[in-house]
ZAMARGU-4260 file (C-alpha; in steps of 0.2 Angstrom, whole numbers, plus 5000, padded with zeros to 4 digits):
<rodrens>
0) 5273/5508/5604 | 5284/5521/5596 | 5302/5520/5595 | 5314/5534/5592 | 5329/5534/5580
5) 5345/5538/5582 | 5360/5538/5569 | 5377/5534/5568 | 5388/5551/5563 | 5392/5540/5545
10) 5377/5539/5541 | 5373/5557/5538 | 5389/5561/5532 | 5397/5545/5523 | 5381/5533/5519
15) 5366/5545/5514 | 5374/5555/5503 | 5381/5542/5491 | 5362/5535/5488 | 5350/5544/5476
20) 5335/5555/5480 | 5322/5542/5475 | 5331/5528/5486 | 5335/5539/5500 | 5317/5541/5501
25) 5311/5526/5499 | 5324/5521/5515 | 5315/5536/5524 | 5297/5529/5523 | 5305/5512/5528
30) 5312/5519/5541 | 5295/5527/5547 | 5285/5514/5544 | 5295/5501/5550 | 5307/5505/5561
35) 5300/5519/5572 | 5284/5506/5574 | 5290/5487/5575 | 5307/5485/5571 | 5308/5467/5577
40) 5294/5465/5568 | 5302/5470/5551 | 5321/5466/5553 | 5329/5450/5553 | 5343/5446/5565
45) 5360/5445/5561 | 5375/5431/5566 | 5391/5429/5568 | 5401/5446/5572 | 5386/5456/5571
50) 5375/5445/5583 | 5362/5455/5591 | 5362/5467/5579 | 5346/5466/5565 | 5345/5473/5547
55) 5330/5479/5536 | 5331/5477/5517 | 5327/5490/5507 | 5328/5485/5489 | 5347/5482/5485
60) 5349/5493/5503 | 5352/5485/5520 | 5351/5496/5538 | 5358/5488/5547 | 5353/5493/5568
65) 5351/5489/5585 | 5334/5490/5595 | 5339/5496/5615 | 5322/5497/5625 | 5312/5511/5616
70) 5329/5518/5605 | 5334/5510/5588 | 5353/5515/5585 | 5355/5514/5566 | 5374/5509/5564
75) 5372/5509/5543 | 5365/5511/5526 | 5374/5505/5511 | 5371/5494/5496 | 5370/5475/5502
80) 5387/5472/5494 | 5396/5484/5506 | 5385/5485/5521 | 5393/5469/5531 | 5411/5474/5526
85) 5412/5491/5534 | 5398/5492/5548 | 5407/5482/5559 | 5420/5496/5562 | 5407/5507/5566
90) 5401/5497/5584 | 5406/5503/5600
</rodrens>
């Protein structure tokens, strides 16, 4: 089954464009090959105030997202140090 991703307004504007080219790309082909095929498969779940929510490491990188039905909403991608201090904010 394929799933289709969807991103958080920050992360185009705020999150992708403070990594570099060869990481942003190496979070591209992650994102192809793992989230639009088996993203429970791949991610590890998360606890605490981000229960129900999963993240997918990407060298020092986490994305963190959630997976509804077919649709994975990618809430954030930042460095691993930053990621779980300013995603939060960002759920609805």
């Amino acid at each position: 089954m394929a799933f289709t991703v969807k991103y958080h307004p920050d992360v185009r504007e705020i999150d992708l464009p403070r990594i570099n080219v060869k990481m942003r790309e190496r979070i591209r082909k992650a994102i192809e090959s793992r989230l639009m095929t088996a993203p429970q498969e791949y991610g590890l779940p998360l606890r605490k105030s981000l229960g129900g929510y999963w993240k997918l490491r990407v060298g020092d990188y986490r994305i963190v997202f959630k997976v509804q039905g077919e649709v994975v909403y990618v809430l954030g991608i930042r460095h691993r140090k930053k990621i779980y201090e300013e995603v939060p904010g960002r759920i609805r």
